[in-house]
N, C-alpha and C positions, 0 to 999 in steps of 0.2 A: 882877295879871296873872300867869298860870301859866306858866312858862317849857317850851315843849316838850321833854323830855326825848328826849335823843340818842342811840342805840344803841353800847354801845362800842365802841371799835375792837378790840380783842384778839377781840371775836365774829369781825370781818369776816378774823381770818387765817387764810388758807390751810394750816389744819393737816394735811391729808394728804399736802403735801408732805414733810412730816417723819414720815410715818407708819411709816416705814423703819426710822427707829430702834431700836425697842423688839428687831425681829428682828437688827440687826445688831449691836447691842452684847451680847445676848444670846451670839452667834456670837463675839465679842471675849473677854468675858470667860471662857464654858466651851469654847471651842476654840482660839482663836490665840494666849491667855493662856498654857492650860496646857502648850500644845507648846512656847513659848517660855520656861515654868518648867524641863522635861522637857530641852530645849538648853543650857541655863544652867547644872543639875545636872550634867550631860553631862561639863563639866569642872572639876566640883568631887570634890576627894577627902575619906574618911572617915578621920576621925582622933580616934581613944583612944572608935569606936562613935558619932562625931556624924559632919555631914558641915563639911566645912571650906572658905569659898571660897576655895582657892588654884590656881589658876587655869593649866591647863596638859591637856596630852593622852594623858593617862597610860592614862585609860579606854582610850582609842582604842590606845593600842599594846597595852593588855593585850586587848584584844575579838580584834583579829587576832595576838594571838600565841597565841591557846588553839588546838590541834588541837578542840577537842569544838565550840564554837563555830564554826569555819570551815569544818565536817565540815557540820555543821546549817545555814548560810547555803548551801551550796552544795547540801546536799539538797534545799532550800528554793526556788532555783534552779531546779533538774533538775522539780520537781513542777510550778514554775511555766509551765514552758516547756512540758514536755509535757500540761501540762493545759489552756496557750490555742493548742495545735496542735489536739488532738484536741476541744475546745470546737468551733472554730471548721470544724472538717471535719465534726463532726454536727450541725453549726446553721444552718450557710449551705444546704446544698439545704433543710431544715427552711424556713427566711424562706423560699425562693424560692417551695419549694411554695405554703405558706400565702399567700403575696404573689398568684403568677402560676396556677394550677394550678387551684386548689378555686375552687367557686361563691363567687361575692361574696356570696349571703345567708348562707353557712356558715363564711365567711373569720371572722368576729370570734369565734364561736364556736368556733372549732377554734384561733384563737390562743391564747384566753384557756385553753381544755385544755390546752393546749402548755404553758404557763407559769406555770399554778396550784401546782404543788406547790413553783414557789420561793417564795411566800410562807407557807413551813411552816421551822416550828422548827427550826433546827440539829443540834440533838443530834436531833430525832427521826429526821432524814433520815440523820444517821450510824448510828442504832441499825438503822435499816431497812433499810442494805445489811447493816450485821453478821446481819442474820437470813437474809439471801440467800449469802453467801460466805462463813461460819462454817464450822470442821469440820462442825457436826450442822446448819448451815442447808441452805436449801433445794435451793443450785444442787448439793450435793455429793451430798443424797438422790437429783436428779433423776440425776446420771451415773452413778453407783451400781445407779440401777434399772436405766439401758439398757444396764449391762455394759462402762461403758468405762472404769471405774475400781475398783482393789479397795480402795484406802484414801484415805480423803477429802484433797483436795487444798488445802494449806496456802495457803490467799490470803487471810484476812484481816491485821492488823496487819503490812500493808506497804507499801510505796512504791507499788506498783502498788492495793493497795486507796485508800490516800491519792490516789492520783489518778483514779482510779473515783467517790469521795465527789464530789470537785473537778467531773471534767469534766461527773456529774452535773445539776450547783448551777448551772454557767453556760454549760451549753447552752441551760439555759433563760432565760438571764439575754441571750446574745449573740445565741439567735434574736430575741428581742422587739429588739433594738437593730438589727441586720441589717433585721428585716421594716419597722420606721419608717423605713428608708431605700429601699429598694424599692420601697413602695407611693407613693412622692411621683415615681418615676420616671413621663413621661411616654409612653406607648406614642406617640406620634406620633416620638417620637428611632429607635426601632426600624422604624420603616414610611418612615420618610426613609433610613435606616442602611442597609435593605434596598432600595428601589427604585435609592439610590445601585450595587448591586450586593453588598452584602456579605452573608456568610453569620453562622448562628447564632453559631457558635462566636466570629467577628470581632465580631457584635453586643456577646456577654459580653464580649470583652475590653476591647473600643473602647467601652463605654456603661455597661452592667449594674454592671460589675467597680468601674470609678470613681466609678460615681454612689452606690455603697452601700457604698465606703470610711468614711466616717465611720460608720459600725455597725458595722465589723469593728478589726482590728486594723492596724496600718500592715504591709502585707506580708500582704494575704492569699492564699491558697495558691492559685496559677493549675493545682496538678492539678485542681482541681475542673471548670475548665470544662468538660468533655466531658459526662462526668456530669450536669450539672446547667444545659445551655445546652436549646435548645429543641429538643432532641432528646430530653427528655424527657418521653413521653406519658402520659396520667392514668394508665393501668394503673400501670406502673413508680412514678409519684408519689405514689399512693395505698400502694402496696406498705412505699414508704421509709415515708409518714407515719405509717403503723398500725405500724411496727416501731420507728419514733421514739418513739412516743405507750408503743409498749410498756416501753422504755427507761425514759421518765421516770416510769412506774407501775408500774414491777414492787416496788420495796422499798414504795413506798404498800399494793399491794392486797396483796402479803407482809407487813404490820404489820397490816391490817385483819382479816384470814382466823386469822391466829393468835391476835389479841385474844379467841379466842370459844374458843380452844383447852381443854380439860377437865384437859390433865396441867399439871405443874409446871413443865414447861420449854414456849418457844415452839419448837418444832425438828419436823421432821416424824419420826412419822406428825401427820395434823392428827385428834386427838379431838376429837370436840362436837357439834355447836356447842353453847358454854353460855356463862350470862350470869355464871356464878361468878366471875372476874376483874373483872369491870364492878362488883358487889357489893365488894369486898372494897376497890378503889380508892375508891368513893363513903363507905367505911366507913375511910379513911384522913384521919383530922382533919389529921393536918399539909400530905395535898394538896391538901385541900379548904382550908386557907386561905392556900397558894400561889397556886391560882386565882382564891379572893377577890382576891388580892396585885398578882396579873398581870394582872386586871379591870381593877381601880383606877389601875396606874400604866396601864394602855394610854388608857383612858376621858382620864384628866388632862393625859400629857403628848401626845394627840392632840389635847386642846382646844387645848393652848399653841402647839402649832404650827398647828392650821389657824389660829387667830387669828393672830398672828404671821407666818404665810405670807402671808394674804390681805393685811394693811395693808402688807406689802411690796410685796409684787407688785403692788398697786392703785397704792401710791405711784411707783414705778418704771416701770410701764407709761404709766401717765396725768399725772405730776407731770412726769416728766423732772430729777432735782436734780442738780448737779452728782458728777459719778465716779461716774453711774450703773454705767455698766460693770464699774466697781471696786468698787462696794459688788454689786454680782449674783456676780462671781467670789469675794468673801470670803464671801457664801451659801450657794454651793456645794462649797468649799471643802471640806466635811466628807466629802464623797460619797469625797475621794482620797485618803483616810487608813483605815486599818485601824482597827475597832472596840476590837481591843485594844489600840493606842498611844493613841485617844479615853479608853479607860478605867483607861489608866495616867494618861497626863494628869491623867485628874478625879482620881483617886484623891491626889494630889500637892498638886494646887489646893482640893479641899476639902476636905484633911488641914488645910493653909494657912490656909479660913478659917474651922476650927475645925468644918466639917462634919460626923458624924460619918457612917458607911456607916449607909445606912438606903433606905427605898423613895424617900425623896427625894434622896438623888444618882442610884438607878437613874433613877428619873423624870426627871431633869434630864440625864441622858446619855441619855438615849432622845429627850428634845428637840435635843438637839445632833443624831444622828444622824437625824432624821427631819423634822428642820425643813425640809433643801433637796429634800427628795423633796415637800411639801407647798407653798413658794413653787412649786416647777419645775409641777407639776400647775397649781394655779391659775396662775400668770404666762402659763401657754401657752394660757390661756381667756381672755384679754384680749384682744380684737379691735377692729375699728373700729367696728363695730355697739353697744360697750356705748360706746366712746369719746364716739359719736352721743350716744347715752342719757345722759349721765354733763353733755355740754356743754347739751344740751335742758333737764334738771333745773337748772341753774346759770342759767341764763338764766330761767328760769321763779320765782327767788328762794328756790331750796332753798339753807341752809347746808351747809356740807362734810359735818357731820355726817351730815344727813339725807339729804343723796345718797347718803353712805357705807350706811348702817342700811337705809332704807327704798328704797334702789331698785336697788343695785350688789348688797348682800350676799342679794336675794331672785331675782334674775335669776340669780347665781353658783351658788346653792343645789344642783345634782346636782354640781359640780365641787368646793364645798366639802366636800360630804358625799362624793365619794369619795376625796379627799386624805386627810379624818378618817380614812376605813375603813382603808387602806392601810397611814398611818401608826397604826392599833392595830394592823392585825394583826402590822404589822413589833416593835410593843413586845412586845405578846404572846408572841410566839417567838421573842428575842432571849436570848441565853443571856451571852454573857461580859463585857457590861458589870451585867447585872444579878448574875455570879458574882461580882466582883469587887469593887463598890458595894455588897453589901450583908452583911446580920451574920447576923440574927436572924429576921428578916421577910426572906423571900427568895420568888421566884415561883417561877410553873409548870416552865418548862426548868431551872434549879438542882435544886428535887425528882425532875425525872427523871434527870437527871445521878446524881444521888447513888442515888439508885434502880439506875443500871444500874452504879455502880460494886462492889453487890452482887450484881451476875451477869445472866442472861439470865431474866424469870421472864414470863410473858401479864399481869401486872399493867401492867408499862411498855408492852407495846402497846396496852392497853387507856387508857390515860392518852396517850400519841403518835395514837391512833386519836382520842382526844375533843380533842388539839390541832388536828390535821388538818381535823376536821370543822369547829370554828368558824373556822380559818384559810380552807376554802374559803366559808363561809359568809358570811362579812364580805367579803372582797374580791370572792365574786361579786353580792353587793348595789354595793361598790364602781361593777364593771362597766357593771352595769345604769344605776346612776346616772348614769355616762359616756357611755352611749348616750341617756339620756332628753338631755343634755343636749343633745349633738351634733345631736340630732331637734329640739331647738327652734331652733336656729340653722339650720338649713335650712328 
């Protein structure tokens, strides 16, 4: 007699519910690890050139008793502060327009303009105001011709250029967060607001103002209402937007226009156009295998994290495990920490486990840092609709597995692929944990860094120019993706 053989049970377990892990101990070990290596140092002192754990606050008194140090946090301060004043006074009519004003077929397209050149390289976006506010750049040529200046006006390398880079960087950062709060405002609050009797201006404060608090900062600036309440007609709104749009692409199409420049310096008069520059960069072995360099770690550590993002967020949306809540806040966790304490950290913990600086600690801080921007993407494409799907398949006798493979990760497909795009482009153009992590083998932003550390030449724009282009190239496939997806949900 053949005994029926029984299917194991370890088949029949609900492995997705643990599918969490793999991202969150990830997040444990190269981020909550090294910051609590980085605290622990904190009050250890160096003795006879080791460091010694004797345990006390000696750091801390010496940190605030230095003048240069207290000078520099308090700079630090001052920049801060007036660069999320002046962010948030050229970002908020920016969401509003885009929100309320422009056509709704034009609205995703005039966002995604709005907010393309932050995902471009850091140092490129620093190099490219220096070519606008330099002595010999271009805003000094422009007042120079019209006779209102006889000797060029010193504003690069200053506090106010520092916060010109800044307000920059996150105007485009805080309109995108602003407009996701305003476009979920319900026009019927303002047609109830108004027949109640109240006026525009009452509307913004009583409705507008509150409801798109969580995309601004606590305390956002009530001068604006006037301005920016519905007393603003398309002419005026169009006027702001084309002067906004101009803001965030003037150092852009100032990098582009001189990349083709003929003399030795990018500075006006503009000679050319010529491709001499373009030639000379493609005929640089060392940046040509930066960019191999910064290829490779964006392609790898984009795989780790959209892998890694998805089995979280699949598990988390649809598993429910206990302290969900708690394991999503240590996810995100990374987003509130500065790149440079992330990459002192590593630099500390894989000194520790014998790591040495290579493309793989860059690659493995580029994961830390872009992991919670890849759960956050997919986690927020989880809806009840695949929920349906996901229980239908279970019922019909698919394993975890194959729900997972074959029917969750092919549905997910334009939201996976734009988390991936997102997160390369962000490795790609990431400058100080790959300055910091690496030796020998270093990528594209490190080569230009050291490049502009040799002066101002059409080479580096011409190298910032080929960053920018695949930077807008990947994330508006990204885009695209986003919207196919959005399109098959409806």
């Amino acid at each position: 007699m053949v005994r029926e053989s029984k299917p194991l049970k370890f088949l029949h377990i609900d492995y997705t519910r643990w599918a969490f892990h793999p991202a969150l101990w990830f997040t444990v070990c190269f981020f909550i690890f090294p910051l609590a290596v980085m605290l622990t140092i904190s009050f250890w002192q160096r003795v006879y050139g080791r460091l010694s754990a004797t345990w006390d606050i000696a750091n801390y008194i010496k940190f605030f008793s230095s003048d240069y140090l207290i000078d520099s946090l308090t700079n630090s301060i001052e920049v801060t502060v007036l660069t999320t004043v002046f962010s948030i006074l050229l970002a908020y009519p920016l969401a509003y327009i885009l929100a309320f004003k422009v056509p709704k077929r034009v609205q995703g397209f005039l966002l995604l303009l709005s907010v393309m050149p932050f995902w471009t390289a850091y140092v490129v976006r620093s190099y490219s105001w220096l070519l606008v506010i330099s002595e010999n750049g271009v805003l000094n040529a422009f007042l120079k011709r019209l006779g209102l200046i006889d000797q060029p006006l010193e504003m690069a390398y200053s506090q106010g250029a520092t916060v010109l880079g800044f307000v920059h960087f996150f105007t485009m950062l805080i309109t995108l967060t602003i407009y996701a709060n305003l476009v979920q405002i319900k026009p019927s609050y303002w047609k109830a607001a108004a027949d109640l009797g109240a006026g525009p201006v009452r509307i913004f404060l009583r409705i507008t103002l509150p409801l798109s608090v969580p995309g601004v900062v606590v305390g956002a600036f009530i001068s604006f209402v006037i301005a920016i309440g519905d007393y603003i007609t398309p002419q005026p709104a169009y006027v702001y937007l084309v002067l906004a749009l101009a803001f965030i692409y003037l150092p852009v199409v100032i990098l582009v226009i001189f990349s083709f420049q003929e003399g030795v310096l990018p500075v006006p008069p503009f000679n050319g156009p010529s491709l001499g520059w373009y030639h000379k960069m493609f005929e640089n072995e060392r940046l040509i295998d930066s960019l191999i360099n910064s290829v490779l770690v964006a392609i790898a550590s984009s795989l780790v994290c959209t892998v890694l993002g998805f089995l979280a967020a699949y598990s988390l949306a649809y598993r429910k495990p206990r302290f969900s809540n708690g394991i999503r806040f240590v996810l995100m966790a990374p987003l509130t920490v500065s790149y440079l304490i992330i990459a002192i950290g590593l630099l500390v913990t894989l000194n520790i486990m014998g790591i040495s600086k290579s493309l793989l600690s860059v690659g493995i801080g580029h994961v830390v840092i872009n992991l919670p921007l890849c759960f956050a993407i997919i986690y927020s494409q989880f809806g009840d609709h695949l929920s349906s799907i996901d229980r239908a398949a279970r019922d019909l006798g698919a394993s975890d597995f194959q729900t997972l493979v074959r029917i969750i990760a092919p549905i997910m497909k334009p939201s996976l692929f734009a988390a991936f795009c997102l997160a390369a482009t962000l490795s790609w153009d990431e400058f100080i944990i790959a300055f910091l992590l690496s030796r020998f083998e270093v990528t594209l932003p490190v080569i230009i860094f050291e490049m502009l550390r040799a002066g101002l030449t059409p080479e580096v724009n011409a190298a910032g120019t080929l960053v920018f282009a695949i930077s807008f190239t990947v994330v508006g496939a990204a885009a695209i993706a986003m919207m196919a997806g959005s399109r098959k949900k409806t």
